[in-house]
Backbone bond lengths (Angstrom), bond angles and torsions (degrees), N, CA, C in turn:
res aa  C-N    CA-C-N  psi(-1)  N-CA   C-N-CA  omega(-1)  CA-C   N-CA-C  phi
1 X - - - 1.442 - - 1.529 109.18 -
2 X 1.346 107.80 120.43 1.775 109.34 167.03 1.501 120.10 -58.17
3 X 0.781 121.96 126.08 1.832 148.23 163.77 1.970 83.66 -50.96
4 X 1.265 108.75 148.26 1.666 112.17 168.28 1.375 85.82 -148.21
5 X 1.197 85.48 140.28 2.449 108.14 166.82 0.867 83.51 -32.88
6 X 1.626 132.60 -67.13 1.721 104.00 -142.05 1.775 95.56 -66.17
7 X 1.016 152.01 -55.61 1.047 155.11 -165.89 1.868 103.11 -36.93
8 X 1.153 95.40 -70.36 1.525 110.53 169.77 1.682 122.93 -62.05
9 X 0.994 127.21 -18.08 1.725 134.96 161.66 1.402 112.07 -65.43
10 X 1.315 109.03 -44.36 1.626 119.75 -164.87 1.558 89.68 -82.08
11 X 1.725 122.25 -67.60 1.298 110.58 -168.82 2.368 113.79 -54.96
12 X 0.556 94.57 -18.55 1.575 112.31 169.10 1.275 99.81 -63.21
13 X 1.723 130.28 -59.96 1.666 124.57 -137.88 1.991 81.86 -84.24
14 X 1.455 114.53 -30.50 1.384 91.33 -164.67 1.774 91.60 -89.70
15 X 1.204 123.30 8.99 1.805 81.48 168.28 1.808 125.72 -106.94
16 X 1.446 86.13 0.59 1.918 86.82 163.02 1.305 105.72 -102.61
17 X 1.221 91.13 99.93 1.961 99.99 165.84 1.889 103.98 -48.11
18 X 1.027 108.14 -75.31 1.441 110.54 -169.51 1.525 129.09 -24.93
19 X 1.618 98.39 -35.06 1.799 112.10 -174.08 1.347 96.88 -90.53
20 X 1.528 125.92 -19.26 1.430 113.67 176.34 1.722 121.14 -63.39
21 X 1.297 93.50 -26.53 2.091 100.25 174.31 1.792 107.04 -62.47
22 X 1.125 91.58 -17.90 1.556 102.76 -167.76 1.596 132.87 -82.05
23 X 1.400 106.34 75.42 1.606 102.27 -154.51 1.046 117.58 -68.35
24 X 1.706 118.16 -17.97 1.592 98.91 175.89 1.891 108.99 -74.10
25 X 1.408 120.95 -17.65 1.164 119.66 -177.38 1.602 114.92 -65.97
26 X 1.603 82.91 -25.80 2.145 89.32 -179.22 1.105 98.82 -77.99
27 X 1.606 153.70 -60.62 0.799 157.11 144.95 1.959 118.65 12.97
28 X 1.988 90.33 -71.92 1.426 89.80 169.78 1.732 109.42 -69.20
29 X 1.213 130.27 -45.79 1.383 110.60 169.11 1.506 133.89 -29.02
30 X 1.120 101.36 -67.47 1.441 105.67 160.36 1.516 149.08 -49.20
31 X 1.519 110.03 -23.04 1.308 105.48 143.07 1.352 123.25 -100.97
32 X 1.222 124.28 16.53 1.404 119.40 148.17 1.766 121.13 -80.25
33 X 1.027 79.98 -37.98 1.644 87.93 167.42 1.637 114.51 -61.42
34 X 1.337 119.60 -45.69 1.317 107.25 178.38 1.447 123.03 -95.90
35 X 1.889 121.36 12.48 1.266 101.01 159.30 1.408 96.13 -102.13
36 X 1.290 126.12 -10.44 1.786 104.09 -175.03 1.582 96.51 -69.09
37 X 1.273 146.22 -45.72 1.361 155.62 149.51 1.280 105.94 -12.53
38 X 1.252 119.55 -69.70 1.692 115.30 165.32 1.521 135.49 -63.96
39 X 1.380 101.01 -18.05 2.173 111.11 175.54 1.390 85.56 -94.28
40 X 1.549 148.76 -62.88 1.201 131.38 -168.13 1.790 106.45 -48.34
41 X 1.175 122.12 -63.65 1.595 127.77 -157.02 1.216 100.72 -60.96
42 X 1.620 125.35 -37.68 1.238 117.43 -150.27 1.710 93.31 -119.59
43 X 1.322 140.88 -45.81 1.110 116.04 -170.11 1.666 118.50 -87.32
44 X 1.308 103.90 -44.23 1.258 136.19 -132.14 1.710 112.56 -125.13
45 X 1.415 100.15 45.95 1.734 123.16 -177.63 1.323 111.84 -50.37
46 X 1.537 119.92 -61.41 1.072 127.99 -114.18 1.887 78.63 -102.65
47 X 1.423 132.61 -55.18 1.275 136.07 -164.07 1.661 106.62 -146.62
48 X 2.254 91.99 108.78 1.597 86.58 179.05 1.591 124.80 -87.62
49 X 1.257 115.91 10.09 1.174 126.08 175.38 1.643 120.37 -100.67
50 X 1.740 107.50 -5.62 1.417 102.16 165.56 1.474 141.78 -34.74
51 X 0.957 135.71 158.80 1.868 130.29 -163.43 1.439 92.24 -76.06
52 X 1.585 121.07 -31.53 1.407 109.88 -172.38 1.861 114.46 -89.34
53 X 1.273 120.31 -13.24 1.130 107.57 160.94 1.529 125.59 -96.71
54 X 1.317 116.16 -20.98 1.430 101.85 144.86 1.423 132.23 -75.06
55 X 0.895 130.17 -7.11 1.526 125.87 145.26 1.826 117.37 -71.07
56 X 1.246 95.23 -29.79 1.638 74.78 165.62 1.588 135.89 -101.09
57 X 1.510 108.56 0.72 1.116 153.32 139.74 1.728 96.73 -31.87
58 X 1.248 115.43 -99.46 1.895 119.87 -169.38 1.396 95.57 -46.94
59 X 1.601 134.99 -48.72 1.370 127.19 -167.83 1.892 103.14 -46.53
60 X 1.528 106.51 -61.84 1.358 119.74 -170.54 1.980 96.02 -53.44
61 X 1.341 119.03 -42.57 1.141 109.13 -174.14 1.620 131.67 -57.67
62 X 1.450 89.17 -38.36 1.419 122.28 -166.01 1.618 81.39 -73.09
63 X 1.425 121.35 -96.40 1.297 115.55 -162.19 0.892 121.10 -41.72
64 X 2.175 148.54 -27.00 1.086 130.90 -175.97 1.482 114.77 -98.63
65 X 1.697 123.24 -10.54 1.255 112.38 149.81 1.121 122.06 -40.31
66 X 1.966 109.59 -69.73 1.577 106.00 -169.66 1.590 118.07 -57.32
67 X 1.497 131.95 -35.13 1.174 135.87 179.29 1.907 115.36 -47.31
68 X 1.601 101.56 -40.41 1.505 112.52 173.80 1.591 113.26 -79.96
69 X 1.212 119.42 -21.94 1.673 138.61 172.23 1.399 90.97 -69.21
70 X 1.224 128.14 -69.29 1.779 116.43 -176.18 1.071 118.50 -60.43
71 X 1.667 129.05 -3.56 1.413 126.17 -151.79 2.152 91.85 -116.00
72 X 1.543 82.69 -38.03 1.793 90.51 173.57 1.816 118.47 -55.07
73 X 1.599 89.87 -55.07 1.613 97.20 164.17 1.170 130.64 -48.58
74 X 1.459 116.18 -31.27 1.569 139.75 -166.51 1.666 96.29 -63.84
75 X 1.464 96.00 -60.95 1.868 110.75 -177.16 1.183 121.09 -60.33
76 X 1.288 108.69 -34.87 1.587 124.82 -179.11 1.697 101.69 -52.21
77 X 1.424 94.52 -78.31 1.658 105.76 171.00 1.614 125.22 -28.38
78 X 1.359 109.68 -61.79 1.477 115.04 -172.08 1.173 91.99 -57.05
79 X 1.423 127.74 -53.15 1.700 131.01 -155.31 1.813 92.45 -57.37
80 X 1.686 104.78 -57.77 2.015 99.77 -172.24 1.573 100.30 -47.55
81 X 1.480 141.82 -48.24 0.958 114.42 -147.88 1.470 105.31 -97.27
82 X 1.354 133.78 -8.48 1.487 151.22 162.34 1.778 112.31 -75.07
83 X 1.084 91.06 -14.22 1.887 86.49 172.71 1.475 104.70 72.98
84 X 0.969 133.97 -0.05 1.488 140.57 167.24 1.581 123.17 -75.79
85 X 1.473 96.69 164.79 1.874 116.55 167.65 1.725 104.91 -12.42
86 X 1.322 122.37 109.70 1.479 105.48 175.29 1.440 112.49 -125.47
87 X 1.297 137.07 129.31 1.375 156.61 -158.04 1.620 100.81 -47.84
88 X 1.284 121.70 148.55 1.127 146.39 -179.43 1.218 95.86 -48.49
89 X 1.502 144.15 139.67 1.576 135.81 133.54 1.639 113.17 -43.65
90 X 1.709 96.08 -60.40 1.858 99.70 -179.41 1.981 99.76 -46.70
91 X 1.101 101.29 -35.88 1.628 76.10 -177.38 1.450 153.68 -95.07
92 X 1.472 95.20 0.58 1.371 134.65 137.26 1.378 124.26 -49.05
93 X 1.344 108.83 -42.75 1.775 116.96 -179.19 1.470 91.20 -90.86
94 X 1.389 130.38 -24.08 1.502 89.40 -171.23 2.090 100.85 -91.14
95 X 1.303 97.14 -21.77 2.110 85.07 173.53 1.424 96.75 -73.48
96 X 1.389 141.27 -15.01 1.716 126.04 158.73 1.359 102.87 -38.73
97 X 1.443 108.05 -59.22 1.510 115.05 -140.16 1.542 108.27 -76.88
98 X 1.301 109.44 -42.12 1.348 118.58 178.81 1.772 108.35 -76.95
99 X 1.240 116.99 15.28 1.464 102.39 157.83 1.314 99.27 137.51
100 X 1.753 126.65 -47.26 1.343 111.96 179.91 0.937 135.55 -69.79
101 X 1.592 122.16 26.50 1.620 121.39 161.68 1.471 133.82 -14.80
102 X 1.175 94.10 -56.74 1.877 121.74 -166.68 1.492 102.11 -70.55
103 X 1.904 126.73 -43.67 1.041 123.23 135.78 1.398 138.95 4.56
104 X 1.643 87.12 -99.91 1.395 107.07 147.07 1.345 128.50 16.24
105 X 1.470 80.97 -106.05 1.640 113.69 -175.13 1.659 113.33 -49.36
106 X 1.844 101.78 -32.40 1.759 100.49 -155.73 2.264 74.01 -79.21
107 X 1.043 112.74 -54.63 1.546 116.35 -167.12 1.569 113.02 -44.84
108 X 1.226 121.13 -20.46 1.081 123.45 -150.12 2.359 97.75 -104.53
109 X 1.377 87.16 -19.44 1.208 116.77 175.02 1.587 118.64 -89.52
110 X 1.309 97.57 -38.15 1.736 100.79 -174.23 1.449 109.72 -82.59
111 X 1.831 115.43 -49.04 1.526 121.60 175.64 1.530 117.46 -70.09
112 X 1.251 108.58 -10.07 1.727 108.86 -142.20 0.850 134.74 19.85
113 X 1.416 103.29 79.31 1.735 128.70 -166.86 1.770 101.60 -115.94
114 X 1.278 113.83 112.46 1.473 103.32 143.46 1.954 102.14 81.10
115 X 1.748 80.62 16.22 2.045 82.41 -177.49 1.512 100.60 -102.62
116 X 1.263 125.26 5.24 1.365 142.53 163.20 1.033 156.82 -56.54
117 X 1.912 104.00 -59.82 0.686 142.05 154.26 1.736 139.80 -59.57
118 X 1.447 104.07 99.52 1.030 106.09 -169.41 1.675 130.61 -45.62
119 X 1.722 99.20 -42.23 1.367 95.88 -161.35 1.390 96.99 -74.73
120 X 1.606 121.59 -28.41 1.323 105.56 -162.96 2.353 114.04 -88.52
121 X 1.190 94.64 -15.04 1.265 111.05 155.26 1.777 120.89 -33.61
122 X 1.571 95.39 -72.83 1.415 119.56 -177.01 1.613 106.13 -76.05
123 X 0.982 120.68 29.65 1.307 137.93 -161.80 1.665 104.62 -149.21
124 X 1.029 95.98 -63.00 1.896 103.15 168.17 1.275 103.05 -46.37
125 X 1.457 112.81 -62.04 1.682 106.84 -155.51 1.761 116.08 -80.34
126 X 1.376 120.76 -27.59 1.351 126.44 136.82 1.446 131.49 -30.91
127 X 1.223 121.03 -42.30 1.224 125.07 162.71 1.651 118.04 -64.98
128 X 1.272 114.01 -46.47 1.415 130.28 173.58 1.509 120.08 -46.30
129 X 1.612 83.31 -52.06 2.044 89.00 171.10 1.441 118.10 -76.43
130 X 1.379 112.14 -11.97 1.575 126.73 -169.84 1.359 106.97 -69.14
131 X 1.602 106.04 -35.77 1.901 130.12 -153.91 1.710 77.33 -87.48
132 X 1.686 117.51 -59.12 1.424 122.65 -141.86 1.986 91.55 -58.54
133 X 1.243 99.51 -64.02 1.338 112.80 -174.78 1.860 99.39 -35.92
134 X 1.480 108.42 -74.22 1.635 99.72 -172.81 1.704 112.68 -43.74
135 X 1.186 134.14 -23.39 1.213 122.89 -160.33 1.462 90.39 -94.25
136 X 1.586 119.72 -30.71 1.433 102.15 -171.35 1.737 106.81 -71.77
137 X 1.051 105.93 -46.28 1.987 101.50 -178.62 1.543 108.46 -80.40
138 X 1.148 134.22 23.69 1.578 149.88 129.08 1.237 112.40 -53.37
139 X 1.377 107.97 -56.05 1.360 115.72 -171.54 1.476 111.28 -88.26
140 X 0.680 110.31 -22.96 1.719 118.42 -177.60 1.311 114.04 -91.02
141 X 1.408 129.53 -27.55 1.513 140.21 137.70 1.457 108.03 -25.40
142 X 1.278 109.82 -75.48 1.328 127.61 -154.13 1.655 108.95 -82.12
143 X 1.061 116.46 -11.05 1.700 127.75 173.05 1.043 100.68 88.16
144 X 1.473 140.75 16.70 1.452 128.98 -179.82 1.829 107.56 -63.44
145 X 1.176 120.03 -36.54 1.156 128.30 -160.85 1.689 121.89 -123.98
């Protein structure tokens, strides 16, 4: 029997306790979960580990992190200027870290939210080199590079 992402997404969401507090991260879980659900059923029968569904796999990843990264910022903002409930910093840095940087950066630019702030700045861009660095000895593991 084939293992499918969704199988493997879900067993993933319960073993980091920490990202589970994290609703925009459930959020991004969950639509990763339901397009790999839709590229497995519908394109991609025969082999879910092919080069082409994991490549379309990171695409789906990549874009619905950052989409929930602009949407986190979104809340953040309304909440600063409403005086209300306002989103974790740590949880902002951790959808940085896991990919929505670019997010990030475009949100952080569009609301002008949090482009100010020093500590969390020097904090942003630490994270950035944190991501850059893991992807480079990913790749360098694996001989890509």
């Amino acid at each position: 029997m084939v293992l499918t992402f969704s199988v493997i997404l879900i067993g993933l969401l319960f073993l980091f306790r920490p990202l589970r507090k994290n609703n925009f991260y459930m959020l991004h879980t969950a639509i990763v979960i339901l397009a790999a659900y839709y590229v497995e059923t519908h394109y991609f029968r025969a082999s879910v580990f092919a080069p082409k569904t994991l490549l379309l796999f990171v695409v789906f990843q990549f874009v619905s992190i950052n989409l929930v990264t602009v949407l986190a910022y979104w809340v953040d903002k309304r909440a600063a200027v409403r005086g209300a409930w306002r989103v974790p910093e740590i949880n902002l840095h951790t959808l940085e870290f896991l990919g929505g940087w670019s997010g990030a950066l475009l949100a952080q630019r569009l609301f002008h939210h949090k482009n100010k702030k020093r500590s969390y700045q020097s904090m942003f861009w630490f994270v950035l080199l944190m991501q850059a660095a893991a992807v480079y000895f990913i790749l360098k593991f694996l001989r890509l590079i």
